[in-house]
N, C-alpha and C positions, 0 to 999 in steps of 0.2 A: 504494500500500500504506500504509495508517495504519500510525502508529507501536503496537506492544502496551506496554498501561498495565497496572499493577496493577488489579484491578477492587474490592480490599479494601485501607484503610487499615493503617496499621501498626499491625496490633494482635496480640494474644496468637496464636498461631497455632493451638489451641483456639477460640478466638473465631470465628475465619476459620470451623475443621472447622467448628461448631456453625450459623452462617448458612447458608453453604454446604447445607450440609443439611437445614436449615427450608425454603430457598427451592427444593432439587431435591427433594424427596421426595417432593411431591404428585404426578410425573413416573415415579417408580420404579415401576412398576405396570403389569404386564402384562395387556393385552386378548386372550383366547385366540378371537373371535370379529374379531378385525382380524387377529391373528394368520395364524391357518386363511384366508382370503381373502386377505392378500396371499400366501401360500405356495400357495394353489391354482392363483388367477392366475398368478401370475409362471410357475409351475410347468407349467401347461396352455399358455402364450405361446413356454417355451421347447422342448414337445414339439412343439405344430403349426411352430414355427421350424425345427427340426431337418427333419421331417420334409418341407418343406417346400426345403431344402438339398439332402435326396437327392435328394429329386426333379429338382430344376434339374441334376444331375450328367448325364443326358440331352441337357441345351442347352448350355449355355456354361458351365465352369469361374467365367469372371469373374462370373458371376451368382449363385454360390453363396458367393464370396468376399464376394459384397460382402452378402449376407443370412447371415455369417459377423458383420456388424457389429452388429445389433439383436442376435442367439443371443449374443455376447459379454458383451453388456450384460445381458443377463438372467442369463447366468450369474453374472456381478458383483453384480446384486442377491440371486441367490441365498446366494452367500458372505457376503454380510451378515444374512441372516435366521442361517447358521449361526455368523457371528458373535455375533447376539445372544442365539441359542440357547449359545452359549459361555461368556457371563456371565449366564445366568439371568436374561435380561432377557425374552425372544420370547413364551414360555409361561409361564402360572401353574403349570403341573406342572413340575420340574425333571428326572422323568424321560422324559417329553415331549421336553424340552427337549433330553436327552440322544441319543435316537433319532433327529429327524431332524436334530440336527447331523451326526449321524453319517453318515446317508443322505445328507445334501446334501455331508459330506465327499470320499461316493466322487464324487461329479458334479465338485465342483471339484478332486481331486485332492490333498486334505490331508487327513490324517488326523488327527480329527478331537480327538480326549482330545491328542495331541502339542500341536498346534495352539494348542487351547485353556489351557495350561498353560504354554507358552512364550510367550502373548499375553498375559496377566496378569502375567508377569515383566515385560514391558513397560510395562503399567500404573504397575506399582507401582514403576519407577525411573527414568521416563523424565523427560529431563534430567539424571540425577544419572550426575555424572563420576566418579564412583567405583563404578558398577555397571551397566557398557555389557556385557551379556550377553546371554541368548538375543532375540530378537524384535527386532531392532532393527535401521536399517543404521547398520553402523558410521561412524564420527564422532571423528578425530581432533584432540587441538589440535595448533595449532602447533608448538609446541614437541615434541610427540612425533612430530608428521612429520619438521621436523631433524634429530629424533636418528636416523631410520631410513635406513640405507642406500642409496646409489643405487637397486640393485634395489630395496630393498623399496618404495620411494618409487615406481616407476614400477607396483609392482604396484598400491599405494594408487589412486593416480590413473588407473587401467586401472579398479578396482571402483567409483568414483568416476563413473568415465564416465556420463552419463546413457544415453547411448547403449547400452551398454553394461549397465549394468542395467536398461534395460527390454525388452532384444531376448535376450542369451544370458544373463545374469544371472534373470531372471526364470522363464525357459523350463527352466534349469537347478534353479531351487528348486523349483517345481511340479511339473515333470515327474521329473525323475531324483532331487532328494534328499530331497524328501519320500518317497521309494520306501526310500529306505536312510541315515538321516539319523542321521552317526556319529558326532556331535556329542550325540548323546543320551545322557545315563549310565546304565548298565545296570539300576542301581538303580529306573528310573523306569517298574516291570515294565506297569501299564495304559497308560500311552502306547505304548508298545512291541508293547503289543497293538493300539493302535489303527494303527500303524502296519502290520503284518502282518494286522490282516482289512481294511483298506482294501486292499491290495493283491494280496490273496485275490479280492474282488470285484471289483477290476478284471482280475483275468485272468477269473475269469467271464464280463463283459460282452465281454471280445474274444471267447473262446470263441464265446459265443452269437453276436456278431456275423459272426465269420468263416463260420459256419454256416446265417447268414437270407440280409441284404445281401450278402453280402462284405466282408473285413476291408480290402482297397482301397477299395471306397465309403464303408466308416465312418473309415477315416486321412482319406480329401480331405474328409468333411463335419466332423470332432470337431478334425483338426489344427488346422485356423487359429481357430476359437471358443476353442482351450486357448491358442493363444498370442498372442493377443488380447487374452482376458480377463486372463492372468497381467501382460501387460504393466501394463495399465489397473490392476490389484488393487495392482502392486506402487508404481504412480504415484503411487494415492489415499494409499498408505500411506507412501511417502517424501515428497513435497510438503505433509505435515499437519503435519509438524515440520522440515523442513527450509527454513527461512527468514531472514533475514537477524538480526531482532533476533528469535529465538528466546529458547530459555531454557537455559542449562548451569549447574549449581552442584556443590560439590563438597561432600561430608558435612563439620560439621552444618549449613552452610547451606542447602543444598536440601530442598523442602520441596512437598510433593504440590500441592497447590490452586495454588501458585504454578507449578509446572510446567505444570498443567493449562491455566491462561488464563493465562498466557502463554507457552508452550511448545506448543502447537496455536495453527492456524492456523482461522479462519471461510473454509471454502470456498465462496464465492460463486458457484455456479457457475448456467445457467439451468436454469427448473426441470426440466426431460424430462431433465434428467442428474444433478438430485438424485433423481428418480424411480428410475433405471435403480442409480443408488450406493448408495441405501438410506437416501440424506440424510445419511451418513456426513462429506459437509462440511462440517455442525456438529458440529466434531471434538472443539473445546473444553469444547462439553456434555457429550458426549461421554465422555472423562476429568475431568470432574470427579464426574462419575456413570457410572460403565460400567452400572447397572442400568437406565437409560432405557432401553427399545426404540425400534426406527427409527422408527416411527410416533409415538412423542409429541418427537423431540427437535425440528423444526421448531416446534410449540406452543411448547415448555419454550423455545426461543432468544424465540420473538416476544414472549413474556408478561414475562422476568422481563431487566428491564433491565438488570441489573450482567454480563448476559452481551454486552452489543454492548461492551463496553470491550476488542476484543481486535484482534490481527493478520487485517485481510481479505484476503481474495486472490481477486482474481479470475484467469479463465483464462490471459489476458495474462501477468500479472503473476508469475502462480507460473511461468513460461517463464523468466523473468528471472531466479527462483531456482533452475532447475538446474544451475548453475553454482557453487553452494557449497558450499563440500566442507570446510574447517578452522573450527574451534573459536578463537577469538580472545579467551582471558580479558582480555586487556588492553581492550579495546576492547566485549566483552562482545558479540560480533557472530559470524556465517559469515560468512566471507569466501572468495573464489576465488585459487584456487591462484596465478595472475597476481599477486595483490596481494603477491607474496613478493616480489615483484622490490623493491620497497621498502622490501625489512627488509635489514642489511645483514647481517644474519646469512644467510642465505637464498644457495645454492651451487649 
């Protein structure tokens, strides 16, 4: 893992917005004819998939399990097209944009205006220790795990688990509380809507389901593609910021662009899984520009050099970071729980 460098000198932090932005803007520009063709594709890839599942439900169980792994992937890559349809990135229409985030909502199970509203929250505070709210996995420093209770401390590191949140942690946000997410404030009436007609249409498609296939043949084919995918969505999305020299700052030092590179991580991953991810592992492009779409952020990494100045990870390597779970302003690092043994504060 390279060490993350600043990719900008010290300068006015004006200065920084201003390059920054000369140098990604030419990228911000939605193609609606790449667009329409990866969303056809992927979309026709993961109907012959499916259907292709049921079928196997005839032969052997394990054979539909394991063509459960490609239907996964696609559905991941779908969540990213409604990802970009979330920031106005996917489509030049923005109500385009709007619609089939929404359709691609009910397929992944998020409702879609919620979603996309508490994923911008993320955008615009990530790394900053003074605004760890919606969209994010939580992230304690040291010093506020101390303070917390035996229990609470054992709940911490129970959510913490990797394990843990990729198997019931994940299964749990996608499936059951994106269904009824009480965390939301009442005030925030179109999410709230987006919330209840997602969930309008999914009893529909059980409906209709139960009434073609059977709603037993579409649980063994749709179950493990959901908890699959949710695992893998929730992985992409904690391993992109969860890394050793990350970034945490507390207001007024924290400061977007500096979040951005170096506060994401370069997902190095090989290509047929930046295919399948939506190339989302150029995460630092990424937030430094949420308006890229999938399709030009490989380009925008290759072309503009001040973007390789950051934390890579390859597959390996981010294994080695799921293990870090505290906040270390002294040290300016994640560090694992283990490493408490050597504070002497530490109980």
């Amino acid at each position: 893992m390279s060490a993350s460098v600043a990719a900008q000198p010290a300068v006015n932090p004006e200065s920084v917005a201003r390059r920054w932005q000369r140098l990604l803007a030419p990228y911000c520009r939605a193609d609606d004819r790449r667009a329409w063709f990866q969303l056809l594709t992927t979309g026709a890839l993961f109907a012959a998939n499916w259907a292709l599942m049921w079928w196997s439900l005839q032969f052997h169980y394990g054979l539909t399990l394991l063509l459960a792994l490609p239907a996964a992937g696609l559905i991941t890559r779908l969540f990213i097209f409604q990802h970009d349809c979330g920031h106005g990135s996917f489509f030049s229409s923005q109500r385009l944009n709007h619609l089939v985030g929404a359709t691609i909502g009910v397929m992944t199970l998020t409702p879609y205006r919620y979603w996309r509203r508490t994923h911008a929250m993320h955008h615009a505070t990530t790394g900053n220790l003074d605004a760890r709210e919606f969209g994010d996995i939580r992230t304690l420093t040291v010093e506020e795990y101390l303070a917390l209770s035996k229990l609470r401390r054992a709940g911490y590191r129970l959510y913490r688990n990797v394990f843990f949140l990729m198997t019931i942690g994940a299964s749990f946000q996608f499936i059951l509380k994106h269904r009824l997410p009480l965390d939301l404030p009442r005030a925030w009436r179109k999410e709230w809507r987006s919330v209840m007609g997602t969930n309008l249409s999914l009893a529909v498609i059980l409906l209709v389901m139960a009434f073609t296939i059977g709603l037993k043949a579409f649980l063994l084919v749709q179950l493990p593609i959901t908890v699959i995918s949710c695992a893998s969505g929730l992985w992409l999305f904690y391993i992109q910021h969860q890394f050793e020299d990350t970034y945490w700052e507390e207001n007024p030092q924290w400061n977007f662009h500096a979040a951005g590179i170096e506060g994401s991580s370069f997902y190095d991953l090989p290509a047929v899984l930046h295919w399948f991810t939506g190339n989302i592992g150029f995460h630092h492009v990424h937030h430094l520009a949420s308006r890229i779409p999938n399709y030009r952020l490989q380009a925008c990494f290759r072309e503009v050099r001040d973007l390789r100045h950051v934390t890579r990870l390859t597959i390996r390597e981010s294994l080695r970071c799921a293990h870090l779970a505290l906040w270390d302003p002294g040290s300016n690092r994640l560090i694992r729980f283990g490493d408490l043994k050597h504070r002497p504060m530490a109980v």
